[in-house]
MILUMPA-166109 format. One record per residue (C-alpha): chain; x, y, z; residue in three letters. Coordinates in Angstrom, 1 decimal. Layout:
<nodes>
{kette = A	east = X	north = Y	up = Z	rest = ALA} $
...
</nodes>
This chain:
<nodes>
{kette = A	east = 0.0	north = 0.0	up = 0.0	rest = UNK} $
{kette = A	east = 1.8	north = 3.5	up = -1.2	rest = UNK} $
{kette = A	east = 0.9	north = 6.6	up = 0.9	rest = UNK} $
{kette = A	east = -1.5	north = 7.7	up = -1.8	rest = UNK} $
{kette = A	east = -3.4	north = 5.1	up = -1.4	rest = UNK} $
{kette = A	east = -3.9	north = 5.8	up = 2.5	rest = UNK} $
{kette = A	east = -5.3	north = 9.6	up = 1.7	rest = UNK} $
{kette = A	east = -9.2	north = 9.3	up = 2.6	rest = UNK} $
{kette = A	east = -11.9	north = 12.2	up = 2.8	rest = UNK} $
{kette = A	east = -11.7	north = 14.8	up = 5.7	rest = UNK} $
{kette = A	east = -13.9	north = 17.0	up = 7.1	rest = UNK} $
{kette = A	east = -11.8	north = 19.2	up = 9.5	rest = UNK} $
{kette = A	east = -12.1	north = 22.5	up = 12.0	rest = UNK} $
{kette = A	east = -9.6	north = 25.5	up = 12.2	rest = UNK} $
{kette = A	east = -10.4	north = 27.6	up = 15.1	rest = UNK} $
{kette = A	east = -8.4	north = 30.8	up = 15.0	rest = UNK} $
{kette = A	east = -5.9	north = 32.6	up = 12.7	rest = UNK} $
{kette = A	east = -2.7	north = 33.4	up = 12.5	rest = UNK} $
{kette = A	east = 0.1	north = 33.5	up = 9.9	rest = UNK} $
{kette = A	east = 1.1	north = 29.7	up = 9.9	rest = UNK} $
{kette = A	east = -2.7	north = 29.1	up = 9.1	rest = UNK} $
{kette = A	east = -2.0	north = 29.0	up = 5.3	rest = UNK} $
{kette = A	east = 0.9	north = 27.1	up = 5.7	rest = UNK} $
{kette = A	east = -1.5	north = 24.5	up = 7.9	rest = UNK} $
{kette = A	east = -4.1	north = 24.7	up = 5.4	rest = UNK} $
{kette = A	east = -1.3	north = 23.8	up = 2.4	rest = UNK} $
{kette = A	east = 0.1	north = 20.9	up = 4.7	rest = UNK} $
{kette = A	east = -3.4	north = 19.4	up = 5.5	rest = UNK} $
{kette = A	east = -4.4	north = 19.6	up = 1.4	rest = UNK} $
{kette = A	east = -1.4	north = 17.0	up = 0.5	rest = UNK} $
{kette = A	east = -2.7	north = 14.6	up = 3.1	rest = UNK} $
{kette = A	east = -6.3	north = 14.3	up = 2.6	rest = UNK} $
{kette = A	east = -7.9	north = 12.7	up = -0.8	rest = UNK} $
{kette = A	east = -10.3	north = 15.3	up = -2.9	rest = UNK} $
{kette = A	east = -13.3	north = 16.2	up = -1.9	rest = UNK} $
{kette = A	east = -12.1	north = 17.1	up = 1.9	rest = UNK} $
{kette = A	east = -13.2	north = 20.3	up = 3.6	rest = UNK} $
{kette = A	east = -11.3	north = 23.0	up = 5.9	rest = UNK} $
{kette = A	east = -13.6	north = 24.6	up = 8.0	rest = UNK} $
{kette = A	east = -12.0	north = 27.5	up = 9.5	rest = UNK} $
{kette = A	east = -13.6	north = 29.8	up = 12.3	rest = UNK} $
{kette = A	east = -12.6	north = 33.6	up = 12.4	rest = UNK} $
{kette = A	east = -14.4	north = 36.9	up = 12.9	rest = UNK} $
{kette = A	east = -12.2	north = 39.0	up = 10.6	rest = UNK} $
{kette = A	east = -13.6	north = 40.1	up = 7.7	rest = UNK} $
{kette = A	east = -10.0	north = 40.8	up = 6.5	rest = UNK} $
{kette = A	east = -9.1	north = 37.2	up = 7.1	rest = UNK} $
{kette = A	east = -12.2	north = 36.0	up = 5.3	rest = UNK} $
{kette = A	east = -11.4	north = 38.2	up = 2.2	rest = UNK} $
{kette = A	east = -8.2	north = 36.7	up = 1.8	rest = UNK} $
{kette = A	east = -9.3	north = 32.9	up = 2.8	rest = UNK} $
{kette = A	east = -12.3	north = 33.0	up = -0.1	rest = UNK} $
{kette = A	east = -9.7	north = 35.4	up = -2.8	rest = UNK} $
{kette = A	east = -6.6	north = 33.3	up = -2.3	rest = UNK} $
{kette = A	east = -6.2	north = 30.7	up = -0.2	rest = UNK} $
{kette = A	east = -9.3	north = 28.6	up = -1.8	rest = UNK} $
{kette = A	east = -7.9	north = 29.1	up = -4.9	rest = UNK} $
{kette = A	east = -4.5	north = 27.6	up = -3.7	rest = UNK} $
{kette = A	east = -6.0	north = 24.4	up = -2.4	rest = UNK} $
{kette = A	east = -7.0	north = 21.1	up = -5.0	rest = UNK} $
{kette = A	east = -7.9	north = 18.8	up = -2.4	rest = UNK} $
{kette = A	east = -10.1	north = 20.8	up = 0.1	rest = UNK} $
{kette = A	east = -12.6	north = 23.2	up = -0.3	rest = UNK} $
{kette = A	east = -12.7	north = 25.9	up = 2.4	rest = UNK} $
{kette = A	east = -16.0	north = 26.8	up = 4.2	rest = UNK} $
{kette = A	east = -15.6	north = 30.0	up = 6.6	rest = UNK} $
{kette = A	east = -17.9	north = 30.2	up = 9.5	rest = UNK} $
{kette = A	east = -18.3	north = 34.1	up = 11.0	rest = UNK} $
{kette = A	east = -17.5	north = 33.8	up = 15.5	rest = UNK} $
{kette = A	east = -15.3	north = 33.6	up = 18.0	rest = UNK} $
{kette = A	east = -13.2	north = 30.8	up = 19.5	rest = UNK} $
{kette = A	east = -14.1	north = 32.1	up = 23.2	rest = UNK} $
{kette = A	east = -17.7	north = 32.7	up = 22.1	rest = UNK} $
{kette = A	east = -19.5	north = 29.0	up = 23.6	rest = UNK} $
{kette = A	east = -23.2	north = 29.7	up = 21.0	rest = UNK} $
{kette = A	east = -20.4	north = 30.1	up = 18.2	rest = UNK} $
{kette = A	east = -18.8	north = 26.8	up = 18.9	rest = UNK} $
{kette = A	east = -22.1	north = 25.1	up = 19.3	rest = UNK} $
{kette = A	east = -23.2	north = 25.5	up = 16.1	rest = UNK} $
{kette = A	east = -19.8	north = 23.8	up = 13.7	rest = UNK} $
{kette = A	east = -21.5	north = 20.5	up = 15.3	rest = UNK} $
{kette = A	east = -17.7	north = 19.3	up = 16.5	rest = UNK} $
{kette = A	east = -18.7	north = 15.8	up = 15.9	rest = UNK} $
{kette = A	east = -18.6	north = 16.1	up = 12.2	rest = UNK} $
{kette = A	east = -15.0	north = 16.5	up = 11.9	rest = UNK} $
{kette = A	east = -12.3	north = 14.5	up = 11.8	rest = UNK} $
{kette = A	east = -9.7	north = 17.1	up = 13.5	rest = UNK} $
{kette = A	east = -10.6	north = 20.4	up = 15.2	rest = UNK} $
{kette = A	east = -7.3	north = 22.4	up = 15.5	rest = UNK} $
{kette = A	east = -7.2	north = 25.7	up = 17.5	rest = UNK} $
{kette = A	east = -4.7	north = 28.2	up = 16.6	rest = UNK} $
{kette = A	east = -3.4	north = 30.9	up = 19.2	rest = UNK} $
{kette = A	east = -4.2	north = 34.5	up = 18.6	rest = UNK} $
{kette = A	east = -1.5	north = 36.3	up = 15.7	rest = UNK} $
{kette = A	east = -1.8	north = 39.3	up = 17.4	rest = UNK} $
{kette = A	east = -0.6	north = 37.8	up = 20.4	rest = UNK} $
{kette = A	east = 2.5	north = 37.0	up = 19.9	rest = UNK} $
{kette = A	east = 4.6	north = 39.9	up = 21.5	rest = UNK} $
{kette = A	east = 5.6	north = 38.9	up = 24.7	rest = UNK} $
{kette = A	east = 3.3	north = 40.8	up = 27.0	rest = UNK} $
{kette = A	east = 0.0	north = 39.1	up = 25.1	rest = UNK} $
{kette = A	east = 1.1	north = 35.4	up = 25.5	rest = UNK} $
{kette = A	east = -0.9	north = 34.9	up = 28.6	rest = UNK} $
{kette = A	east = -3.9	north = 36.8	up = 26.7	rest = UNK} $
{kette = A	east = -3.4	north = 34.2	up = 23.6	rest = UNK} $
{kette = A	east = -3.4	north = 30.8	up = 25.9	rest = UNK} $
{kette = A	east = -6.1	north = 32.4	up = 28.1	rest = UNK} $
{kette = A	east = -8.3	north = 32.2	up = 25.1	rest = UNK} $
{kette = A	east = -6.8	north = 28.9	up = 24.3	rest = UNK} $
{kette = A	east = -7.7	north = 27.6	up = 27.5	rest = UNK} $
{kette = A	east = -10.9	north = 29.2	up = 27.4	rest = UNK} $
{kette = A	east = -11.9	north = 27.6	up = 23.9	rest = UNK} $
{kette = A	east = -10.8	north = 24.3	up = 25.0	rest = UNK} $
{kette = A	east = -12.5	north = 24.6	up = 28.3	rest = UNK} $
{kette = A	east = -16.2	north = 25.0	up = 26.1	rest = UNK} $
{kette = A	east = -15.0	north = 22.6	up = 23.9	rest = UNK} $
{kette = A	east = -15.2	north = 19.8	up = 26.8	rest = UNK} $
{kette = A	east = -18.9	north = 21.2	up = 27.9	rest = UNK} $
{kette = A	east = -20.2	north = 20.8	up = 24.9	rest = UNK} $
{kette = A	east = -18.5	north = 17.2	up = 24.2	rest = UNK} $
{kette = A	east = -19.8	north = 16.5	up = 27.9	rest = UNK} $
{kette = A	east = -22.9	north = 17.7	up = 27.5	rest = UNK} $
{kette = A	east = -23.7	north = 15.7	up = 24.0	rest = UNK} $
{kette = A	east = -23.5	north = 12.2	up = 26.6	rest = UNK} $
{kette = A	east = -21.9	north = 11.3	up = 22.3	rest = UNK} $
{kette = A	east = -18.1	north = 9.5	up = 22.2	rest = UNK} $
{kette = A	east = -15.6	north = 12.0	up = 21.3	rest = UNK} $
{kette = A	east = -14.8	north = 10.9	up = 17.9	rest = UNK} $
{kette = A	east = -12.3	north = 13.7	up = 16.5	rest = UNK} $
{kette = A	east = -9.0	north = 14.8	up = 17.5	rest = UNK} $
{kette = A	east = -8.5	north = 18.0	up = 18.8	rest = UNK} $
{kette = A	east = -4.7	north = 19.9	up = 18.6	rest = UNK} $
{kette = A	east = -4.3	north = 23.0	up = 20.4	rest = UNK} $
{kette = A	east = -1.6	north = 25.4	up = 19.8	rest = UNK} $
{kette = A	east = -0.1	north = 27.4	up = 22.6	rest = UNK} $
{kette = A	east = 3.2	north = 29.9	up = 23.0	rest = UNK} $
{kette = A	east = 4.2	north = 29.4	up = 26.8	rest = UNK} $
{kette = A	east = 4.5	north = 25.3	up = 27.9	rest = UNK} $
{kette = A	east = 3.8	north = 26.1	up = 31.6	rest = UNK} $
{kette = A	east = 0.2	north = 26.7	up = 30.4	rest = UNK} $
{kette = A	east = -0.2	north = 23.0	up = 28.9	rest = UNK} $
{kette = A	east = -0.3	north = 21.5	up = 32.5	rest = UNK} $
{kette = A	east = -3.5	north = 23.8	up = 32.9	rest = UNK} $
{kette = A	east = -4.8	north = 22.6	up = 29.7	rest = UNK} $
{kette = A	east = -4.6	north = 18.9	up = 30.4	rest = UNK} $
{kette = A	east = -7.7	north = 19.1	up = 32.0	rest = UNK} $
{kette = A	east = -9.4	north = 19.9	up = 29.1	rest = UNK} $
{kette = A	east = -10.2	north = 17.5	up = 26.3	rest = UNK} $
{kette = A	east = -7.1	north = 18.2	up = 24.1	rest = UNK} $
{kette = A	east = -5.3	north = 15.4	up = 22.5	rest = UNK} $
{kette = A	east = -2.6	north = 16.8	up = 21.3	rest = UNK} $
{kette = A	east = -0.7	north = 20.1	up = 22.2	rest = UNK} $
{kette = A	east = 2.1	north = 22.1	up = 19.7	rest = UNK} $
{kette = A	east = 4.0	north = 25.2	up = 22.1	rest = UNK} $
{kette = A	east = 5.0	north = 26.9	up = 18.5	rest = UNK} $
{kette = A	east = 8.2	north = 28.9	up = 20.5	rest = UNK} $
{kette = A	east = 9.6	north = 25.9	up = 22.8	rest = UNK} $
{kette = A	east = 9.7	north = 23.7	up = 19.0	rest = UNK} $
{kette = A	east = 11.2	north = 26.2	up = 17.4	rest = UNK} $
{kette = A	east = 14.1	north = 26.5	up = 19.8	rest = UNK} $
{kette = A	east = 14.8	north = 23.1	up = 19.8	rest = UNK} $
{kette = A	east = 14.8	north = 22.9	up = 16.1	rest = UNK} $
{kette = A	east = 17.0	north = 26.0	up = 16.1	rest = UNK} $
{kette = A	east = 19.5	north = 24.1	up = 19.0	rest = UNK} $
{kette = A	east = 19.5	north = 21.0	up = 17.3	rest = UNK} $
{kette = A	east = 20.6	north = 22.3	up = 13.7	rest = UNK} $
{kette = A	east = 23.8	north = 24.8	up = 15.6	rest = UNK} $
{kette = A	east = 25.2	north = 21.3	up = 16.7	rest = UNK} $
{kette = A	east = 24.6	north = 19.4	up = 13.5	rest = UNK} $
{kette = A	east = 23.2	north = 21.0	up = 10.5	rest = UNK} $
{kette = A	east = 22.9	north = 17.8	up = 8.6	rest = UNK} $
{kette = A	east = 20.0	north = 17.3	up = 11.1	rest = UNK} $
{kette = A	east = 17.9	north = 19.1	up = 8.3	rest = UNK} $
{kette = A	east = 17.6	north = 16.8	up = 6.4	rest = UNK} $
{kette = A	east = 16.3	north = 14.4	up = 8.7	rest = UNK} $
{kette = A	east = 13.6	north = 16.9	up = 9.4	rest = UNK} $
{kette = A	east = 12.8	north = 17.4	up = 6.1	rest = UNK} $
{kette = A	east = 12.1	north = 14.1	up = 5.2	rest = UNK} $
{kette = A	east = 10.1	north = 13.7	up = 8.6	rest = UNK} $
{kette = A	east = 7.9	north = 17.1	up = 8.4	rest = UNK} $
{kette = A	east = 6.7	north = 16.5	up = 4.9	rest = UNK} $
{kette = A	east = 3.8	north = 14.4	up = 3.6	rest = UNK} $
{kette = A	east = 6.1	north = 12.1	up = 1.4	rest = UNK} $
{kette = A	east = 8.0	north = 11.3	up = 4.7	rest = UNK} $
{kette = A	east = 7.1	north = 8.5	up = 7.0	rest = UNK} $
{kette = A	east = 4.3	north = 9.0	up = 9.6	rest = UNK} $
{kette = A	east = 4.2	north = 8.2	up = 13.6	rest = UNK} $
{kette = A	east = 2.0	north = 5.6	up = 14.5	rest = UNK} $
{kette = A	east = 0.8	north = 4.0	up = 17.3	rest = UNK} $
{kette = A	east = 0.4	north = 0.2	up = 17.1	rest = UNK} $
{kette = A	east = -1.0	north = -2.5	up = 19.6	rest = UNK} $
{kette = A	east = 1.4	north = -4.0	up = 20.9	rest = UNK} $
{kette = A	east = 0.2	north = -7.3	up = 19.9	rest = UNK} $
{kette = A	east = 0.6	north = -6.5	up = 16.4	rest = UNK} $
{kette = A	east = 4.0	north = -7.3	up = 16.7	rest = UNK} $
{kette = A	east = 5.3	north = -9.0	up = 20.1	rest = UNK} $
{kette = A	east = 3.7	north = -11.5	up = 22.4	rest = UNK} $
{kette = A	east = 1.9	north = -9.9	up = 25.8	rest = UNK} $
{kette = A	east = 2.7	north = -10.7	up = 29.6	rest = UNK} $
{kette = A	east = 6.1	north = -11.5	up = 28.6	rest = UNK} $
{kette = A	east = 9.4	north = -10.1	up = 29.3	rest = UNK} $
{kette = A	east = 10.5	north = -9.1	up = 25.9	rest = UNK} $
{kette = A	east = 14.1	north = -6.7	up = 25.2	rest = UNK} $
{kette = A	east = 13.6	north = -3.1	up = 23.4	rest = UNK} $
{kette = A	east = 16.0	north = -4.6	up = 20.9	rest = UNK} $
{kette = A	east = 14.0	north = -7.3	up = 20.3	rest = UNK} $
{kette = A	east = 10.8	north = -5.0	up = 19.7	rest = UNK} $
{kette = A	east = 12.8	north = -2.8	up = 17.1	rest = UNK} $
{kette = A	east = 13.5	north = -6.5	up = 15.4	rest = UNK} $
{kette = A	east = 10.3	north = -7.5	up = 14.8	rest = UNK} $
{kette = A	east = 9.3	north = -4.2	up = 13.5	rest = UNK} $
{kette = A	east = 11.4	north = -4.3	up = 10.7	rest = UNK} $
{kette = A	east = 9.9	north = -6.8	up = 9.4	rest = UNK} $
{kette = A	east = 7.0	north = -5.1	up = 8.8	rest = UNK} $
{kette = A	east = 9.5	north = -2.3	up = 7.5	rest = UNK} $
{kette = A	east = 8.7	north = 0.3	up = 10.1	rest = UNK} $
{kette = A	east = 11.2	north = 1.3	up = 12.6	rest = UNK} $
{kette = A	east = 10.1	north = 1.5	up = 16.6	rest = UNK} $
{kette = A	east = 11.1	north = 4.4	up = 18.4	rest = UNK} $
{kette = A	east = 9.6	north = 3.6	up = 21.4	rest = UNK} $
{kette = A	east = 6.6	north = 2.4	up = 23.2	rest = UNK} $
{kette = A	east = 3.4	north = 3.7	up = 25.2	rest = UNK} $
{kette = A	east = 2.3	north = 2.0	up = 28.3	rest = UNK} $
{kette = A	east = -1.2	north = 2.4	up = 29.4	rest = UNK} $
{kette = A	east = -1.3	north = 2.0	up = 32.9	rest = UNK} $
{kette = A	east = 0.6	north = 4.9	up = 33.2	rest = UNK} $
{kette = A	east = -2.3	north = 6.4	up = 31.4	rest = UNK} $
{kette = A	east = -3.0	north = 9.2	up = 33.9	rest = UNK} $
{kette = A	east = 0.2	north = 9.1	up = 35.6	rest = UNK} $
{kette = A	east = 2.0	north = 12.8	up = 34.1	rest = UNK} $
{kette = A	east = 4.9	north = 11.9	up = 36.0	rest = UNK} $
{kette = A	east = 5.3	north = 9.3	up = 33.7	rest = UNK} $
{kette = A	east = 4.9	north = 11.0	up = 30.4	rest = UNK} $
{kette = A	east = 1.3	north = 9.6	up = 30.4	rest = UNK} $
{kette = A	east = 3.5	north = 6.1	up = 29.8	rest = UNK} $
{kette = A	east = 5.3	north = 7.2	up = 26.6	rest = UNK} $
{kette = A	east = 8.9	north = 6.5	up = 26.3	rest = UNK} $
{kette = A	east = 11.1	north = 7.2	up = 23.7	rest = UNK} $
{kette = A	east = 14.5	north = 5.9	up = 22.3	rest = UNK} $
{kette = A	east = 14.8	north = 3.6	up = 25.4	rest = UNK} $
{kette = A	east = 17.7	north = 1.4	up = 26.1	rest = UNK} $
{kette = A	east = 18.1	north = -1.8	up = 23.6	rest = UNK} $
{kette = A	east = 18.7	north = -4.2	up = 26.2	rest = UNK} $
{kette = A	east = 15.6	north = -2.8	up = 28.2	rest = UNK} $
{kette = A	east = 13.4	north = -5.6	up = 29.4	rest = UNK} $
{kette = A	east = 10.1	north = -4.5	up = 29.0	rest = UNK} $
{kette = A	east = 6.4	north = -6.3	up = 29.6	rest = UNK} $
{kette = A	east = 3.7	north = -5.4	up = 27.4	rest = UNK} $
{kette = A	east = -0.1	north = -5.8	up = 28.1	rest = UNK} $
{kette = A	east = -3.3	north = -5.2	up = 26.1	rest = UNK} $
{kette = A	east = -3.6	north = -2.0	up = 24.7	rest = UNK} $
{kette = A	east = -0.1	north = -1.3	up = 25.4	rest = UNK} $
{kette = A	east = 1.5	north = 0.5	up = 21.9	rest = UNK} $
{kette = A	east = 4.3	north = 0.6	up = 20.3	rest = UNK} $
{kette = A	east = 5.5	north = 3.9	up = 18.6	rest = UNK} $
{kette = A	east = 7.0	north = 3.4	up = 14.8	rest = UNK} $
{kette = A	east = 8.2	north = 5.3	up = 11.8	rest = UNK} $
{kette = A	east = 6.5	north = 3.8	up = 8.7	rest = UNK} $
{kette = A	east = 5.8	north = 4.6	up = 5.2	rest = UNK} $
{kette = A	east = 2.3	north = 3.5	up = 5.0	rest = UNK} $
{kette = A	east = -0.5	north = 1.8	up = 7.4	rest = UNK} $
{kette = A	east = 1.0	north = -1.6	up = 7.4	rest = UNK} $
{kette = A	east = -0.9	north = -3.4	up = 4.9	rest = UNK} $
{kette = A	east = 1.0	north = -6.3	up = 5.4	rest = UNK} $
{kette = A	east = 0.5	north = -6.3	up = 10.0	rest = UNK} $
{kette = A	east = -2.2	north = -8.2	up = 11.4	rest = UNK} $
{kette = A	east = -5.0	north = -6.3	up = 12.6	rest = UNK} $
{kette = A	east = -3.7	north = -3.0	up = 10.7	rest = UNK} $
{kette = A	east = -7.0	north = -1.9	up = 10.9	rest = UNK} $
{kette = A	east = -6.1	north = -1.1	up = 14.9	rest = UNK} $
{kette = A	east = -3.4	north = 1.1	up = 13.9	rest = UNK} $
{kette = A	east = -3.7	north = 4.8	up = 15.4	rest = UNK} $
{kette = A	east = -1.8	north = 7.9	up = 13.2	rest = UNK} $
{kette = A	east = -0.9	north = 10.9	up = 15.1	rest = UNK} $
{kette = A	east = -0.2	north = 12.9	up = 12.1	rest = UNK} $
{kette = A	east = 0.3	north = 16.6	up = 13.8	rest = UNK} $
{kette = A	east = 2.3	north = 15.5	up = 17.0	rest = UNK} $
{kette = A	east = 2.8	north = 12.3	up = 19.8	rest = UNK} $
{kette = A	east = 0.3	north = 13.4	up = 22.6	rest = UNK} $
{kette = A	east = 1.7	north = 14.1	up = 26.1	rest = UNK} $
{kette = A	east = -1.9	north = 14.0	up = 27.1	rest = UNK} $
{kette = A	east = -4.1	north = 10.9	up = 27.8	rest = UNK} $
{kette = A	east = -6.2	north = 10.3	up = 24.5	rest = UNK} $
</nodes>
């Protein structure tokens, strides 16, 4: 199975706008299959001038639908109907961004996510989508993992570590490049089972092994008793030791690097693609 023939029909939500919106919207149109929709909430009309003038006309795979409201307005939110959508993704405010408005930008952030979990509470439905939340100061994540974010992206603290990595070793680009583009593998999150027996001491080096039969790579693991536990990394652990004896259960997942969705594993159909980011929150 090639990664073309993975793409499959999205419906999906952008709350909020700011400059890397675009680039999001371009990124999300060479993953999804034609006939997807971008939804995108703003109350700009300046931003909705220049989403129906020239971004719709930059996209083949997606057309754009602009709903008028405000991300901290809870009677705007209720009407997009959230369990539509695939993926709901909530930028942080543009104008933001100098330092003394962080707090301003993740207070909305918080304030969005926090009617996003009424409204998901009060719909007694099973939270279907995804949700990725974009924030600029990392202390505030620990106040938003009460909410019902999957995944959170702190724009500033990725961009310093890209920006550290690449002064000690520039050739580190070209890792990225090939990782941060759709024609680059994807991060998934497999059962465990998929691969090694359960309730059985098993080596890391051994897990990468049988992996690569399946040509994906492991790069670590994610152990679900330690669901809840934050102390833990919600049980997500990453490049660990080769020799390091580990015991998987059920639901237990191991993390890989792979091509395509593994046509070839059993049960592929159980396989879980983070496509944005590896959660550091309980999904």
């Amino acid at each position: 199975m090639t990664r073309r023939a993975t793409k499959r029909i999205e419906r999906n939500l952008l709350l909020g706008w700011n400059k890397k919106a675009p680039l999001i919207a371009k990124e999300l149109d060479t993953y999804v299959a034609r006939g997807s929709e971008l939804h995108i909430l703003t109350n700009s009309n300046i931003i909705t001038q220049f989403i129906k003038e020239q971004l719709a006309n930059e996209l083949t795979e997606q057309k754009i639908f602009v709903h008028c409201g405000s991300l901290t307005n809870k009677f705007d939110l209720e009407k997009l109907n959230l369990f539509s959508y695939d993926y709901v993704i909530l930028l942080a405010n543009e104008e933001s961004e100098q330092q003394n408005l962080i707090e301003e930008a993740d207070a909305e952030c918080l304030i969005c996510l926090l009617y996003l979990k009424n409204i998901i509470d009060k719909s007694n439905k099973e939270k279907t989508f995804s949700i990725v939340a974009e924030m600029y100061d990392i202390r505030n994540c620990q106040l938003a993992n009460r909410t019902c974010a999957d995944d959170f992206i702190v724009s500033p603290n990725l961009i310093s570590k890209y920006i550290s990595q690449l002064s000690e070793n520039q050739n580190i680009k070209k890792v990225y490049d090939v990782l941060l583009t759709a024609d680059g593998p994807e991060i998934y999150l497999c059962l465990a089972s998929m691969f090694v027996p359960l309730e059985t001491p098993i080596s890391y080096y051994q897990v990468v092994q049988e992996t690569l039969k399946y040509q994906c790579l492991a790069i670590g693991y994610r152990l679900m008793k330690y669901l809840h536990d934050e102390t833990r990394f919600f049980g997500i652990v990453l490049n660990p030791d080769k020799q390091e004896q580990i015991i998987f259960s059920q639901n237990d997942k191991i993390i890989i690097l792979a091509e395509s969705f593994l046509s070839s594993a059993p049960h592929s159909t159980q396989i879980r693609r983070y496509r944005l980011a590896i959660s550091g929150k309980p999904c």
